[in-house]
Each structure stands twice: as structure tokens, then as C-alpha cells.
N, C-alpha and C positions, 0 to 999 in steps of 0.2 A: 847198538846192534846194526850197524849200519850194513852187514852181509844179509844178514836173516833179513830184516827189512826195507829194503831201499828206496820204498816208492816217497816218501816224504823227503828222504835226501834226492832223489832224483826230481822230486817239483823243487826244490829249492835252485837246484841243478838248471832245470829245464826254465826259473822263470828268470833265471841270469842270477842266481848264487851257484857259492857253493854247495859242494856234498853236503849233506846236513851237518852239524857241528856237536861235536861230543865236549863235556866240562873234563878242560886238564885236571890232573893230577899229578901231584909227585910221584918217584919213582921208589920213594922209601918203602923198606919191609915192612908195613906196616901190618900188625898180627891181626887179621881175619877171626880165625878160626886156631885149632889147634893144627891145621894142617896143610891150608894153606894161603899165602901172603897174594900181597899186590905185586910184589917182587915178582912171586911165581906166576901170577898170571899176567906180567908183562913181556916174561921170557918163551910163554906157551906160547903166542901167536906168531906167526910166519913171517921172517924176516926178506927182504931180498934175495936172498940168494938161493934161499927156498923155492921160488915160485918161478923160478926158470925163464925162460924166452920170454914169458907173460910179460912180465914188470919190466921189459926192454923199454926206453925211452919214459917207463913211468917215473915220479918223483915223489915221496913219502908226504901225504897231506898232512897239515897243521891242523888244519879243522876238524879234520872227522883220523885222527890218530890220538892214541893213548888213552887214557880212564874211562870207562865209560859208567858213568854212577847211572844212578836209579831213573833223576832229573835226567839223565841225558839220552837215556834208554828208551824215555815215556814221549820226549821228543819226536825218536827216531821211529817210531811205532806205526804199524799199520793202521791198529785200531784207536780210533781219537779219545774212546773214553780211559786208555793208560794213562799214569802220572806215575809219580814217584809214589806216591804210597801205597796205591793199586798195587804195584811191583814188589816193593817191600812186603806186603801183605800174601804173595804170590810166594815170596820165599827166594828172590831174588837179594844177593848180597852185594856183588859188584861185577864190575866185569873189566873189560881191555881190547881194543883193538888197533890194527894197523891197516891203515889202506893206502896202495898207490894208486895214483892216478892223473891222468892227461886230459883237463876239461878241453885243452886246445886244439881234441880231437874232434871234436865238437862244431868247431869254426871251422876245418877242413874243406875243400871241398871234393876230397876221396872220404865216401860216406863208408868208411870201412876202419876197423882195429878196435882194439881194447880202450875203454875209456878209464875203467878203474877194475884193480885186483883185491882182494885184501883179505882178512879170518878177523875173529871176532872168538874171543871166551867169554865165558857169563858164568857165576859161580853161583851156586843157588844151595839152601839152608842142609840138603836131602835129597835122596834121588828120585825121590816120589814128588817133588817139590819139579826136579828138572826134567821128570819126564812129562808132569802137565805140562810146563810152560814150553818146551820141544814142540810138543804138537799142538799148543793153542796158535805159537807161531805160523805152524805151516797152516793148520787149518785157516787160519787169518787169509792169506795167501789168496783161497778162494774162496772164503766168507765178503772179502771185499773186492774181489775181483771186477770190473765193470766199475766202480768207483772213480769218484773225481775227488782230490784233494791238492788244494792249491792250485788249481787247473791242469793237473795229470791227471791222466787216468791208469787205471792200471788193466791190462788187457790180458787174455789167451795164459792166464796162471792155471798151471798144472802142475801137477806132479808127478815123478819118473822114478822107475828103480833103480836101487844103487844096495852093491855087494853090503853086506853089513860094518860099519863104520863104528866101532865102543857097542853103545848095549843097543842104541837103535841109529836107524840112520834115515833120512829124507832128504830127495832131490825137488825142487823144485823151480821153475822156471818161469818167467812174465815179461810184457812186453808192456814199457812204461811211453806212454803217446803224451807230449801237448810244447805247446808252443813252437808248432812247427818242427820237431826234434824227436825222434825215438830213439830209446835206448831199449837192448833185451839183455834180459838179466837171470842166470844160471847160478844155484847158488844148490849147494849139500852142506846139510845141516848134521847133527848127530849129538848123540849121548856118552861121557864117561864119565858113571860114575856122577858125582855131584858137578859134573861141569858142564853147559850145550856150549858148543861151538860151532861154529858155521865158516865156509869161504864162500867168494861168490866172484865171478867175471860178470863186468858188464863190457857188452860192445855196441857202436852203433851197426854191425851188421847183422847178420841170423848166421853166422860160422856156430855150430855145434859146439858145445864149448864143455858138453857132458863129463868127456874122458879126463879131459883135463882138472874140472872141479873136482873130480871123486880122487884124482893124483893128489890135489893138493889138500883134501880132507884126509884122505891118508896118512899124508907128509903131516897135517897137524895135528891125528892122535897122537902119532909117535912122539911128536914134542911134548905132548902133552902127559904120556904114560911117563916119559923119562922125566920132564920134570917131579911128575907125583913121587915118583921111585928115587928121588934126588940121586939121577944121575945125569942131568945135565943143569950146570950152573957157569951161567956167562950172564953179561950186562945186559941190562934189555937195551931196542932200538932207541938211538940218541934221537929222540923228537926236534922237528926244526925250532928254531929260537923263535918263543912267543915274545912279537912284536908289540909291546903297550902303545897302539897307535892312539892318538887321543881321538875321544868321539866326536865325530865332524856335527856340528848343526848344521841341517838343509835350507835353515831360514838365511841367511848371509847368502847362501851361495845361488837362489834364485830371483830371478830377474826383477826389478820392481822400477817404480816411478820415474825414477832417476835416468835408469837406463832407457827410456821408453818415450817416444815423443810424445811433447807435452800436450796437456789437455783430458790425458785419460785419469781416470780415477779408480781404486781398488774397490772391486764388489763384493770380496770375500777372501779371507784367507784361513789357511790352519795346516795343523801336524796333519799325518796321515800314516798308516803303521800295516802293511799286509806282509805277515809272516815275518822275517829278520829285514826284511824293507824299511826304510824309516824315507820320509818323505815331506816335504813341504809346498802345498799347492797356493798358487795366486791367482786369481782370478778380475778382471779388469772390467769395466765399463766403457766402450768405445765409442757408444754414443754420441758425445760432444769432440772427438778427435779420430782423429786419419791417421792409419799409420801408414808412414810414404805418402805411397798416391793413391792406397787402396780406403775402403773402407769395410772395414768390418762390425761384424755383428755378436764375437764371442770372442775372448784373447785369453790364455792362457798361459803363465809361465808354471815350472814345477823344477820340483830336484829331487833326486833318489838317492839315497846314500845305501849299498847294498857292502856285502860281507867282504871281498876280493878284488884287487883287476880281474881274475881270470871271471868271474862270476859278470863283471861291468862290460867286459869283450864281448862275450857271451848277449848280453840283454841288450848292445849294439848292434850285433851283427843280426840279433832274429828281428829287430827292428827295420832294420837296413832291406829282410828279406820280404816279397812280396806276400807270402803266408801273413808275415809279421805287418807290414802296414799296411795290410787291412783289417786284420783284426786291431790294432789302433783306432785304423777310421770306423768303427763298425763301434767302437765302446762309445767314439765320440758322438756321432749318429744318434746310438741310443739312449746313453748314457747323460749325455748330456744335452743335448738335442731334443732327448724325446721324440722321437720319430723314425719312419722306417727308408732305408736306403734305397731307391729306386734305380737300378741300371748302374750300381757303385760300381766306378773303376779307381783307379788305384794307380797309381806308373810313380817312380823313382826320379828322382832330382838331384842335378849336378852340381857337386860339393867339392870341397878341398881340401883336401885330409882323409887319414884316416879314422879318425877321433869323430868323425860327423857323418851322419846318417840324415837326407830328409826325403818327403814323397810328398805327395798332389792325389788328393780323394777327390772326383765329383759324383754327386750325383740329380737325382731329382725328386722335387717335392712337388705338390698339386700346383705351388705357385712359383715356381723359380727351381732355377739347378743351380746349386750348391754345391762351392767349394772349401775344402777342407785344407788345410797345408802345415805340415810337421815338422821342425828339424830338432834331432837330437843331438846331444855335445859330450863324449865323456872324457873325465881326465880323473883320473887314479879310478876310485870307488864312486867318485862325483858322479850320474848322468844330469845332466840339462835340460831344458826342451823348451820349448816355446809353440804353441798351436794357436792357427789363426781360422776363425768362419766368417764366411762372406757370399757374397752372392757372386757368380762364378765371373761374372762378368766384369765384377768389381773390385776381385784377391787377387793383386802381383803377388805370385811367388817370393818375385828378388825381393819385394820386403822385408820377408820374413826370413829368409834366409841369410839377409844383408845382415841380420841383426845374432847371426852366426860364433861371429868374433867377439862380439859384445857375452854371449853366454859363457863361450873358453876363458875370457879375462873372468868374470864376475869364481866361475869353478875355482880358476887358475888363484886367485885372489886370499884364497886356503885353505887347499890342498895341494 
């Protein structure tokens, strides 16, 4: 349901993945019902050519296109307490959708256009079955509205009139805020019969986007009546070729002892997992060793391994941005620090590539000003990093930054 509900695809979105991710499916007719297939509800939903100007420079996502089963529904959801059986139990049988879209809108810096277009069917037991779940949807909307999930919030959800769409119809609109990044999201929702379907534009600016969604909720009853009435039969959307990338471990590809001047020792390490994040943290003891000429009091390497490039671009560039490293230095601060930032400033440090992001946090503590210093490294889906604390007087930057090339080889190493 990734139209009907976005705010979960849009933190996976916003924390540098992608769209949320629906489970493939084949495109076989496989018998549903007496009445209608997976066939058919691959062909109800809005292809390119459909959605006009909209889907100009968009590209058909792998992640959040085709099957959307129950598990991938309960994923997508506003409300955390859905799963698949909750659904099931709802009277939900399967669903289908297609979304385009351009995360690299994103990275832009004209904070204006469409970031993603797409419809969504969902086929339910009975209409009394898909008239609840219609309006548990939108009511959702503003039951969690003011909500954080995943570090989004979901903001200014409401709901607008719109001409009558099948047996009911709903507009509604939100503005999804966090990691330095909004997106506003326009979506009409509606009823036929035993099917909800929904489209939805999201853009990073506030362009109206009203007339446009009710055109294209239109355009997909129509598909939708003519398929019921089998009179229209064509292929569904060829989906892009799932890639069997093999699953990267984070542990090889973060920094350790070897690469590290010698004398330091590991103080802790382990897996780490927030949301479709999979991650590998190291932690050092620098006590009995200098790194360079500095000395520090906290060393950290890490790895990310996230869903995309477009998603890895994404969690570069909000790093890279001043919103972005400082909230960094502000986790590190608290997070690991234990302590409160006095007078934190934050400035940007000069790199070489595009693949590398670093910045310089200081601030002050009752006994010293403290410095922080970041640099991040990505290559494919890999990000890198390395963070160093010290007492301000005491942290070379070029350190840790020297130690730059050294993160790209170990990424570079495989992936």
C-alpha cells in the first residue's frame, strides 16, 4: 500500500533507503477467487502512459512495484500494530502496485518536482470487508498524525473533497518531515466494489497536486471497471530484473586493527539492525596509542549496508549537509558521550570525491572543549565511517581523514 500509506516508505526514504519494499510476486493467473486473479490485479494499476507529464523523467521501482501480499502490506502501514495476519483477519486477500519514481530528486539542489507517482489495488474478501479497511486507512492518516516512525514524522494530514470515485472516495494529504528532507504527499483513495485502490504524488515542494490525483484516481477506476467487465486484457508492467545481489557482511568491510595504528585495542564490537539497515560497529580503546599526532579519547569505525545506491546517495549527501552533521555530532555527544553539547558548532571538511563526506563538531564541557571529527565513505550500498573524540586541542582532523582511503580500499575490498 505504499500510495495509501507512505509515511513508513518515506522514513525508509528519508533515513537513506529506499521507498519501502513490497514481496515479489509472480505474474501468473493465479485463481484468487472466482472472479478475480493476480493477473487482473496486475493489469488494474496505472502504467506509464497513464499518468502523463507526472511520471516524466520517473523510472519504474524494483522495490516498492508488483505483489503486494499481506507481509508486505503490514510493512507498509501506518499503524505498527498491522502484520499479516491482523490483514488477513481484516478480510484483506492481496493486492498490486506500481510506483515511479526519482529518489535523485532528492539530492537536487532545486527543492522542487515529483519524487514518486504510483496506484495501488488491494482486493479484499467483500465490500463490507473493503469498506472498513478504506476508512481505517484514512482515518489512520490522522489517528497518527504528529507521530515519529523511524525518525519521520508525519505532519498537517488532512483530508479534502473529491467528486465520487467507485462506491466512496477519500483525499487526503501529509507532509512527511525528518532527516533534514520533506516530502508532501497527495494521495485519493476509493472503493469498487471488493477492491480499495488509491494513487498518490509525492513532491518535495507544496505544488497542489489535488486535480491531478483525482485525474489519475479516475483513470484507475476505469481500468479497473474494464478489467472487472473483461474488457481489457494486456500484459501487466514488465517489472525491472530482480538483481540476486549476494548479502554483503558489514563485518569485513569495517575498519579494524590492521588498518589502524598500532597499539590500539578493540573495546567492543557487534551487529546492529535499525529497520532494513544492517550494520557493523567497532569500537577501540586508544588509550595506550596515538592516532598520528593526535590523541584521542573515543575511536569508532562502522559500516552500513542499506537497500540501494539511490538510498546510499541519499544517507551521503544528508550527512554531508549541515542539518545532517549535526545531528551526527549531537547522537555522539549524547549517545555516546553522555553528555550535553555546549555552544556545538559543526563546519564541513575538505575531501576528495564525491563518495566522501567529513565535518569537525566542537564544543564545551565544564572541563575542556571537545572535539568531534567524521568522515564518511560510500561505494555501492557500503557506507563507511570512522569517528574520532578528543580534546580539541589534541584531534588533527588530517588524521582521520588521512585514513579516508584506507575505508574506500577496505568497502572497495567487496563490493
Amino acid at each position: 500500500m505504499g500510495c495509501m500509506t507512505p509515511l513508513r516508505g518515506a522514513a525508509l526514504l528519508l533515513c537513506g533507503l529506499v521507498l519501502a519494499s513490497c514481496g515479489q510476486g509472480g505474474n501468473r493467473a493465479v485463481q484468487l477467487d472466482a472472479e478475480v486473479t493476480r493477473a487482473d490485479l496486475a493489469i488494474m494499476v496505472l502504467p506509464a502512459d497513464e499518468l502523463g507529464r507526472l511520471a516524466d523523467g520517473l523510472r519504474l521501482g524494483r522495490d516498492d512495484s508488483g505483489r503486494s501480499s499481506n507481509a508486505a502490506a503490514a510493512r507498509q502501514s501506518l499503524d505498527p500494530q498491522d502484520s499479516a495476519r491482523r490483514l488477513r483477519g481484516a478480510g484483506r486477500v492481496d493486492g498490486y502496485e506500481l510506483t515511479y519514481s526519482s529518489p535523485g530528486t532528492l539530492s537536487g539542489k532545486r527543492k522542487r518536482g515529483v519524487v514518486s507517482v504510483g496506484s495501488s489495488v488491494e482486493l479484499m474478501q467483500d465490500a463490507v470487508d473493503a469498506s472498513r479497511f478504506l476508512n481505517k486507512r484514512v482515518n489512520d492518516y490522522e489517528r497518527f498524525e504528529g507521530t515519529v516512525s523511524e525518525g519521520v514524522r508525519l505532519q498537517g494530514a488532512s483530508t479534502f473533497a473529491v467528486p465520487t470515485i467507485g462506491e466512496e472516495t477519500q483525499g487526503i494529504r501529509g507532509t512527511v518531515r525528518g532527516f533534514g528532507l520533506t516530502l508532501h504527499t497527495t494521495v485519493v483513495a476509493f472503493r469498487r466494489g471488493r477492491i480499495v485502490a488509491s494513487v498518490g504524488v509525492v513532491r518535495v515542494d507544496r505544488r497542489d497536486m489535488t486535480a491531478a490525483a483525482t485525474r489519475l484516481a479516475i483513470t484507475l477506476d476505469s481500468r479497473i471497471q474494464r478489467v472487472l467487465g473483461g474488457q481489457l486484457e494486456e500484459d501487466p508492467v514488465a517489472l525491472p530484473g530482480v538483481e540476486r545481489r549476494p548479502r554483503i557482511d558489514p563485518k569485513p568491510l569495517t575498519l579494524g586493527l590492521a588498518d589502524l595504528p598500532p597499539g590500539l585495542t578493540v573495546a567492543g564490537e557487534g551487529y546492529r539492525r535499525h529497520g532494513n539497515v544492517r550494520s557493523f560497529l567497532r569500537e577501540f580503546d586508544p588509550a595506550a596509542a596515538r592516532l598520528g599526532s593526535s590523541q584521542v579519547v573515543y575511536l569508532r569505525s562502522m559500516t552500513q549496508i542499506v537497500e540501494s545506491e539511490d538510498a546510499g546517495r541519499l544517507a551521503l549527501r544528508y550527512a554531508g549537509t549541515p542539518k545532517g552533521s549535526r545531528h551526527f555530532a549531537r547522537l555522539v555527544v549524547t549517545g555516546v558521550l553522555r553528555t550535553d553539547a555546549r555552544a556545538l558548532r559543526v563546519r564541513p571538511l575538505d575531501v576528495e570525491g564525491d563518495d566522501t563526506v567529513a565535518a569537525l563538531a566542537t564544543f564545551r564541557t565544564p572541563k575542556a572543549r571537545v572535539a568531534i571529527v567524521f568522515v564518511y565513505v560510500r561505494s555501492g550500498v557500503a557506507l563507511g565511517s570512522l569517528t574520532a573524540v578528543g580534546r580539541a586541542a589534541e584531534l588533527n582532523p588530517g588524521d582521520v581523514l588521512g585514513l579516508a582511503a584506507t575505508i574506500r580500499a577496505r568497502l572497495g575490498s567487496t563490493t
